[in-house]
VEXDREN-2710 file (C-alpha; in Angstrom, 1 decimal):
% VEXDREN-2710
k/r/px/py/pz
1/UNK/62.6/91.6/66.4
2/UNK/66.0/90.6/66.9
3/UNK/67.3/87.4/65.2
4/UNK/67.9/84.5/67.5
5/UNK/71.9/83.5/68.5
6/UNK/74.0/82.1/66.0
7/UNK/75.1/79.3/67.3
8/UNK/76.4/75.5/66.4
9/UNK/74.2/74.5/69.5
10/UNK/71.1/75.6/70.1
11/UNK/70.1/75.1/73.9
12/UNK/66.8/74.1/74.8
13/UNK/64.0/74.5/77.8
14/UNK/60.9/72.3/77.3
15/UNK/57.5/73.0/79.2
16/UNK/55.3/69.6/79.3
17/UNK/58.2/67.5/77.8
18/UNK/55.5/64.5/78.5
19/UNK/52.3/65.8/76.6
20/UNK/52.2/65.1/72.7
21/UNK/54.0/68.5/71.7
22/UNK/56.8/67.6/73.9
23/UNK/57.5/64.2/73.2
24/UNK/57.3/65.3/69.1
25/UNK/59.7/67.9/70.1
26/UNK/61.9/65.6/71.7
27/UNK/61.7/63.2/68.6
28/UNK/63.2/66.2/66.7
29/UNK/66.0/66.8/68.9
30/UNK/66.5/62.9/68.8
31/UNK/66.8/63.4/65.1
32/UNK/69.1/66.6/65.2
33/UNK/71.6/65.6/68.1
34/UNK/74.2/68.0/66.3
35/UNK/72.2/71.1/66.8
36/UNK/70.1/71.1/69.7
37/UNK/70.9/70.2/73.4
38/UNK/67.8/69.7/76.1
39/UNK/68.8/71.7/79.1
40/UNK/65.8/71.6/81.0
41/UNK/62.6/69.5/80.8
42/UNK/59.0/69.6/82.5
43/UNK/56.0/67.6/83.7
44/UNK/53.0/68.0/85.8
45/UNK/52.7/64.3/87.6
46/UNK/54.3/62.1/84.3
47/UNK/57.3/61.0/86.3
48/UNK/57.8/57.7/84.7
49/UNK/58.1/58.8/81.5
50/UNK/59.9/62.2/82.8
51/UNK/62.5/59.4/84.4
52/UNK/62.9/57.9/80.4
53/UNK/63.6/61.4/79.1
54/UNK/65.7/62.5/81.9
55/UNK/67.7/59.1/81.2
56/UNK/68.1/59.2/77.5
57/UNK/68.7/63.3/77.2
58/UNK/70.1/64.2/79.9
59/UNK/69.1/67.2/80.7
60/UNK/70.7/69.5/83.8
61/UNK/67.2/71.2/85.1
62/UNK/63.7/69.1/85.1
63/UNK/60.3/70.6/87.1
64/UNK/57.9/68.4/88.4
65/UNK/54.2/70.9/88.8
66/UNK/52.9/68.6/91.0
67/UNK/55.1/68.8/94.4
68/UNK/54.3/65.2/95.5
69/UNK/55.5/63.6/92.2
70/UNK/58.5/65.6/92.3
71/UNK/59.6/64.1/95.5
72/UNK/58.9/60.5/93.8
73/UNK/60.9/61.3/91.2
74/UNK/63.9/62.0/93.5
75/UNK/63.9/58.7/94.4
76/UNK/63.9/57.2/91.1
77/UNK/67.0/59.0/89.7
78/UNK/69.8/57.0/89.9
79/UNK/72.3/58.5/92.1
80/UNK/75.1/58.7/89.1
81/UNK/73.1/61.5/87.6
82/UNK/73.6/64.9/88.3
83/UNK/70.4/67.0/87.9
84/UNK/68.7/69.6/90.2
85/UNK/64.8/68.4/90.4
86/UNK/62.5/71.6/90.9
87/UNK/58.7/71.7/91.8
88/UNK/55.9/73.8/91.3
89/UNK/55.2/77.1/89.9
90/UNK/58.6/78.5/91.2
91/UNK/60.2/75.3/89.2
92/UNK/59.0/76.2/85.8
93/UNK/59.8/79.6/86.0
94/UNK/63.1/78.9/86.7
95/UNK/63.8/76.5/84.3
96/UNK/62.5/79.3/82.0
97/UNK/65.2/82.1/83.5
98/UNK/67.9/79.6/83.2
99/UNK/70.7/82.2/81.6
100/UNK/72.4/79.0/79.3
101/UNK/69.3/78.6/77.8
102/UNK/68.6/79.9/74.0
103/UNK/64.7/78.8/73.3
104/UNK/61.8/78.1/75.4
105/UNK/59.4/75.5/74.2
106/UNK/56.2/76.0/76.0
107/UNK/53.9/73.0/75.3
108/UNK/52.3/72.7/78.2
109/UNK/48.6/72.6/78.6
110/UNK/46.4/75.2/80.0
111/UNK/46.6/78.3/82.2
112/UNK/49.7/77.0/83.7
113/UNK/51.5/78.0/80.6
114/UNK/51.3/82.1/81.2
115/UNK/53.6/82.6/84.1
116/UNK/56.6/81.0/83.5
117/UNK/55.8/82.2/79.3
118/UNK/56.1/85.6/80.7
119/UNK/58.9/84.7/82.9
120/UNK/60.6/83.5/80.1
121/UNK/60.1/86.7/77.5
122/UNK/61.0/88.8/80.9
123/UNK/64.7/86.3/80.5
124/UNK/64.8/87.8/76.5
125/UNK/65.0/83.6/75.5
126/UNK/63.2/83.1/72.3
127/UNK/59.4/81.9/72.8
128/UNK/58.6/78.8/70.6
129/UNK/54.8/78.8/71.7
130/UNK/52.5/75.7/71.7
131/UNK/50.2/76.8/74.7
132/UNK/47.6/78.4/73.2
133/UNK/45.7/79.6/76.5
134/UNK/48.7/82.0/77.3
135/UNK/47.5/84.2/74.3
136/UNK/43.9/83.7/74.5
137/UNK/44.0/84.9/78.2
138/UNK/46.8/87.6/77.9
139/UNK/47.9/88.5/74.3
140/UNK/48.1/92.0/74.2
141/UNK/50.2/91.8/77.5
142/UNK/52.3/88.7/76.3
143/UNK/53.3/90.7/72.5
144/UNK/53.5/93.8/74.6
145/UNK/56.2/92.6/76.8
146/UNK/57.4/90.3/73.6
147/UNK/58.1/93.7/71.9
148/UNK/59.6/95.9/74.7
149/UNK/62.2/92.9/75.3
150/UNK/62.8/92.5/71.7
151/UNK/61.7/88.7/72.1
152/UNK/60.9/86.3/69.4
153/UNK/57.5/84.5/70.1
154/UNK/57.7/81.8/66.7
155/UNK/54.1/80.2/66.3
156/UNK/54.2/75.5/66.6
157/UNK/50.9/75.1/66.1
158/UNK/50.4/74.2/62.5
159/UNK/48.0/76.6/61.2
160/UNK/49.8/79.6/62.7
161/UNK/53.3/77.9/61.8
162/UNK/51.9/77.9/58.2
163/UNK/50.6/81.7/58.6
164/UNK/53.9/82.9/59.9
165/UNK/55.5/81.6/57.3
166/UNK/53.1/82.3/54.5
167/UNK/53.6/86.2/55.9
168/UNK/57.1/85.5/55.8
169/UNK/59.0/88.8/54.0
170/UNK/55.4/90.3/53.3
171/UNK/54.3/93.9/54.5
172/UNK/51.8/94.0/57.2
173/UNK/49.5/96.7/55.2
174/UNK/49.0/94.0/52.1
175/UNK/47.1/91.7/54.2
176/UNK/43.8/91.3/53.6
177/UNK/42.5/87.7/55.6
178/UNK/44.1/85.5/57.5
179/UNK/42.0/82.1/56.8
180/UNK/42.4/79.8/59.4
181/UNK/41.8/75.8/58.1
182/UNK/40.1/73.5/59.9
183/UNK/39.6/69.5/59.7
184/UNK/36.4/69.7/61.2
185/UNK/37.1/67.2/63.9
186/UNK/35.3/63.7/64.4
187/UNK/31.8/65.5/64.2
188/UNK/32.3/67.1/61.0
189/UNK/29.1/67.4/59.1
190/UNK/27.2/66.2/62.0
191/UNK/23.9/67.8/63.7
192/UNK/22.9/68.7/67.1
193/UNK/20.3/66.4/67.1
194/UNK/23.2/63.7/66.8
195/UNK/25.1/64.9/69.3
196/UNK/24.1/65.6/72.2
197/UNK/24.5/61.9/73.5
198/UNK/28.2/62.0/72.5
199/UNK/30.7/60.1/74.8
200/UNK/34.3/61.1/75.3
201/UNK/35.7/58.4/73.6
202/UNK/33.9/59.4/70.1
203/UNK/34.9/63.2/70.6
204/UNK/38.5/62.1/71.1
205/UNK/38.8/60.5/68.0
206/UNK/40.1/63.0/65.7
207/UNK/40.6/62.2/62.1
208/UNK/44.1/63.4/61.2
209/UNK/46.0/64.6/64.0
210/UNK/47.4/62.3/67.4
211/UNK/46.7/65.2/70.2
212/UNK/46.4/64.9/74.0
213/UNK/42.4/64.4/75.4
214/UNK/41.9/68.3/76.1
215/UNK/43.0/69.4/72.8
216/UNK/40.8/66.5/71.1
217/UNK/37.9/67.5/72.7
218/UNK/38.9/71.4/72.1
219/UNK/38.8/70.2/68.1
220/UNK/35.7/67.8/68.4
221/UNK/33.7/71.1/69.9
222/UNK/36.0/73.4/67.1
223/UNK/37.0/75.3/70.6
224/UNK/40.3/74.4/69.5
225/UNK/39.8/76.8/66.1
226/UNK/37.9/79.9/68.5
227/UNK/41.2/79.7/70.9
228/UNK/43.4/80.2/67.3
229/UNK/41.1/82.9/66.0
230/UNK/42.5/84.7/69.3
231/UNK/45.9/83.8/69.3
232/UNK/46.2/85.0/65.2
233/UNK/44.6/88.4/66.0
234/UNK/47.5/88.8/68.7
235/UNK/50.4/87.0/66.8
236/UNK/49.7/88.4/63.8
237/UNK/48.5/92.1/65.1
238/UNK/44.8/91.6/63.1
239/UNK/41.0/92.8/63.6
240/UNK/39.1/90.0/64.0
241/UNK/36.6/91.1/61.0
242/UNK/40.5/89.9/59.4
243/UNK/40.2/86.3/60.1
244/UNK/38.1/83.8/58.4
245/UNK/37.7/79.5/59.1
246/UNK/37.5/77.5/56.3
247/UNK/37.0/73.9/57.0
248/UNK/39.5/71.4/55.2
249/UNK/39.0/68.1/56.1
250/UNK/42.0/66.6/54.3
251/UNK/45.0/68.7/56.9
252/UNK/46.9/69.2/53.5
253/UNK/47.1/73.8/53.8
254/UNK/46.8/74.0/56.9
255/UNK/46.1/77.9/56.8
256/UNK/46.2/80.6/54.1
257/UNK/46.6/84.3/53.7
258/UNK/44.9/86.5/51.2
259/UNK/46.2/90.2/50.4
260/UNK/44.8/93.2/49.0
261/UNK/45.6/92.3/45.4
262/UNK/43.8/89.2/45.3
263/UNK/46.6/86.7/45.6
264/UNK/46.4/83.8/48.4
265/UNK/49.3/82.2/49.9
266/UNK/49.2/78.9/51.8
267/UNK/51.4/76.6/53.3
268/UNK/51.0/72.7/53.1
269/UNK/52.0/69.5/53.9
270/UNK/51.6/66.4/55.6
271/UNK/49.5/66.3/59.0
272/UNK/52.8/66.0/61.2
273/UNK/53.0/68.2/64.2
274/UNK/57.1/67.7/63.7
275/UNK/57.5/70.1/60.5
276/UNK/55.9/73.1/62.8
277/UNK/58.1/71.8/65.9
278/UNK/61.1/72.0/63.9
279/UNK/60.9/75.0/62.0
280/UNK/60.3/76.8/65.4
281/UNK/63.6/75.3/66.5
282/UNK/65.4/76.3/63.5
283/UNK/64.0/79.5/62.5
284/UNK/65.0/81.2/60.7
285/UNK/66.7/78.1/58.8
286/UNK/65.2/75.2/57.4
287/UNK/66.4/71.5/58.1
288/UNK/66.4/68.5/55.8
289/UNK/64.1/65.8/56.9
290/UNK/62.8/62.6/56.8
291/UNK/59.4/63.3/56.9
292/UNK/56.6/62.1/54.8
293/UNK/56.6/64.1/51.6
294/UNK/53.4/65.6/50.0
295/UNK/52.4/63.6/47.1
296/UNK/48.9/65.9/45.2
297/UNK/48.6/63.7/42.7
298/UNK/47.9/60.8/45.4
299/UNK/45.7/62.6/47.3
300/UNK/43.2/64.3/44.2
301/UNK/41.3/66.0/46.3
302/UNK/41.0/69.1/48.5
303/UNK/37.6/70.4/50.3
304/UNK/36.4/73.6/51.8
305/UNK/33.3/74.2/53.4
306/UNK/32.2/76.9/55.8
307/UNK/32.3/76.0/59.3
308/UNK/28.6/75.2/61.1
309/UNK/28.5/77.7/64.1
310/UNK/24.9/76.1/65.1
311/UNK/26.0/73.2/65.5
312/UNK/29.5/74.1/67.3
313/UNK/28.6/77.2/69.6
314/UNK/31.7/77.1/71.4
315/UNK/33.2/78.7/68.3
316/UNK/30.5/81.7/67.9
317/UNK/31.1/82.4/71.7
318/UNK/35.1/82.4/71.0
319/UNK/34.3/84.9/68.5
320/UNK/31.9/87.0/71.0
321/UNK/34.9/86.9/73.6
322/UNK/37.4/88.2/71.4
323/UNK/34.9/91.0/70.0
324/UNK/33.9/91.9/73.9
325/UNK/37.6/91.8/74.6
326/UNK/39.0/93.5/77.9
327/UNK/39.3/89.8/80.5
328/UNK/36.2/88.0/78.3
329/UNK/38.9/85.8/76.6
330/UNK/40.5/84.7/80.1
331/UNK/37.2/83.7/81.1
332/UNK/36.4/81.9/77.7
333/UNK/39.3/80.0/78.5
334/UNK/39.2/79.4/81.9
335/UNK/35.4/78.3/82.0
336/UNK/36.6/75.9/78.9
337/UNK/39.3/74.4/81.0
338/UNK/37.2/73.5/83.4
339/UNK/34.0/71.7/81.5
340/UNK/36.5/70.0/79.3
341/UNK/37.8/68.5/82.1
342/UNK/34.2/67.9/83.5
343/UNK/33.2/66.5/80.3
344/UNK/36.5/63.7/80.3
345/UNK/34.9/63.4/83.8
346/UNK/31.8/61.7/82.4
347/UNK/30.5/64.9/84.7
348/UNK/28.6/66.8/82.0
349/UNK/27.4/66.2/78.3
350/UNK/28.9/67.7/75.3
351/UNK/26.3/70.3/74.7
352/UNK/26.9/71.3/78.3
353/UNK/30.2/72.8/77.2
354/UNK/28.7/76.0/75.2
355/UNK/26.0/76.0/77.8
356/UNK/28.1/76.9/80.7
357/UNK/30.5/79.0/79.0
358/UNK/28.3/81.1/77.9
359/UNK/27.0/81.1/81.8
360/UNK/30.7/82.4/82.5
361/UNK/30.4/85.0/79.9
362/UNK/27.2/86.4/80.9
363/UNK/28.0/86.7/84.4
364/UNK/31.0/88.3/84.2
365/UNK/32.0/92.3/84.9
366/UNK/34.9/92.5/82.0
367/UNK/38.0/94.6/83.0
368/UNK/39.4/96.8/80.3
369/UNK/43.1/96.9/79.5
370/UNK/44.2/94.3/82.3
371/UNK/47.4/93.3/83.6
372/UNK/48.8/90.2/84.3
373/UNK/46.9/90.3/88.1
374/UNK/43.4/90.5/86.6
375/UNK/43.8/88.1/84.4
376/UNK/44.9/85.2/86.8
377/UNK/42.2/86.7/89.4
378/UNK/39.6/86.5/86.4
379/UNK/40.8/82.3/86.2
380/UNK/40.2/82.4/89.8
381/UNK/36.9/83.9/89.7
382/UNK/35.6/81.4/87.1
383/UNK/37.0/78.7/88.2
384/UNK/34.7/79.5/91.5
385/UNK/31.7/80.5/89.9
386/UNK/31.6/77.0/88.0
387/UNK/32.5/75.3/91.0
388/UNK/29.9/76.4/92.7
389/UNK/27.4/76.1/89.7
390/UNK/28.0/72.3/88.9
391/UNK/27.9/71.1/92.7
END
């Protein structure tokens, strides 16, 4: 992989600049004036607060998803401001293409996230990915194209941020697990039985971490760790028989390798999505900062304990899709998309989650070695079938 341009400014494109990523991202670039410039931002409907961020970074590019909002946000910008407004699909590509740009934050949400990702490693800008789903659905496409365009894809979630840079200078052949923490979310050490009344507002209460309200939910049905088991076995070019969950309720190592000679590394620190963002941005330095240092002695205790797949099916079927491979992951994903939304909906219960993923899975005629075609028709197709399924 080629090393990213040496530069005193490094220019940046930000997908969902109003979701929790983006606004920590933006908090880092607040913090580091000097060495990073926002040249484009994006939203789906967030205008007001798009309107704050346009105003205080000033930024020459921003995409609105939604086509309606985009038109409102027209309006709002004063007229002293010179910045071209985009809208849907077309408008995050192209803020993704935009030939000034040097790095590509993608912390958008969803399926949304896999077009203009691709667009973007297709543009040779470095990748700094934080949308799971465009792994999950497409990895071997995504590192396939990564590859052939000598791209950089650089891991900000926190436990493949900490893998990346535990295998940092090690040889691929000397790995022997990757082991994947997790807190355990706000049911850890819970049953079925006293579950399957859950509300939204309990599964959104995570313990450690301030995410948006799909990615809590993700974490409180440890969906959130089956979607990471799939991104690490395409990031980090792994069987999945390579990849073990530990659960780790403290967020201190937030993951860990182990190689052949019996040696583990892991990478810790405080539960602050900010230390990942950054060290995207300024790979392959590292930045002084002010965040909250790591005090052991303080904290006394660590814990491990083996994750309860009974009680959280959704990550045994993550597991199954990843093992079944071919367009089972896209459908995994896409079938999760939907009942997580469902579920915020006050549509479905919690338990209906697994129930009608697995539904997806079962029904579904897997294409081997898909392109990128298949797998957006696969999102389409289940996407349907639920539809039609939960009328």
């Amino acid at each position: 992989m080629m090393r990213r341009k040496e530069s005193l400014m490094k220019k940046i494109s930000i997908l969902g600049s109003t979701g929790s990523i983006g606004t920590q991202t933006l908090d880092v670039v607040r913090k580091n004036k000097d060495k990073f410039e926002v040249v484009a931002i994006s939203a789906n409907s967030s205008i007001d607060l798009l309107l704050e961020q346009i105003l205080e970074f000033n930024p020459k590019y921003v995409a609105v998803y939604n086509e309606e909002s985009a038109k409102k946000l027209k309006d709002m910008i004063p007229n002293n401001i010179d910045i071209e407004i985009l809208s849907s699909m077309e408008g995050l590509v192209k803020i993704c293409e935009l030939e000034e740009v040097d790095i590509v934050l993608t912390a958008v949400v969803g399926m949304i996230g896999l077009v203009p990702t691709m667009a973007a490693i297709k543009a040779k800008k470095t990748i700094a990915l934080a949308n799971k789903e465009t792994l999950v659905t497409a990895g071997e496409i995504v590192m396939r194209e990564a590859k052939k365009n000598n791209v950089e894809i650089l891991p900000v979630d926190s436990e493949h941020s900490a893998i990346f840079q535990c295998l940092n200078g090690e040889r691929k052949k000397n790995i022997e697990k990757i082991i994947l923490t997790a807190s355990g979310g706000p049911f850890r050490g819970k049953k079925k039985e006293e579950l399957i009344k859950v509300t939204k507002n309990e599964a959104l209460k995570h313990p450690n971490w301030d995410m948006g309200r799909k990615i809590s939910i993700d974490s409180s049905t440890l969906m959130n760790k089956g979607l990471e088991v799939i991104e690490a076995k395409w990031l980090f070019d792994v069987d999945v028989e390579d990849i073990d969950i530990v659960v780790h309720p403290q967020s201190i190592i937030h993951s860990m390798v182990s190689f052949r000679d019996s040696s583990v590394m892991a990478q810790l620190g405080c539960p602050d999505m900010r230390l990942p963002i950054e060290y995207a941005l300024t790979y392959p330095e590292r930045s002084k900062t002010d965040f909250e240092r790591l005090d052991l002695a303080k904290i006394a205790t660590l814990t491990f304990e083996k994750p309860d797949m009974e009680t959280f099916p959704c990550l045994k079927l993550a597991f199954k899709a990843l093992k079944l491979g071919g367009t089972y992951p896209a459908v995994l994903n896409s079938a999760n998309e939907v009942l997580v939304n469902e579920f915020l909906d006050d549509k479905i219960g919690f338990y209906d989650i697994p129930y009608y993923i697995e539904r997806s899975l079962d029904q579904h005629n897997n294409r081997s070695n898909p392109t990128l075609e298949d797998i957006l028709e696969v999102d389409k197709e289940t996407r349907a079938f639920l539809a039609n399924l939960l009328k």
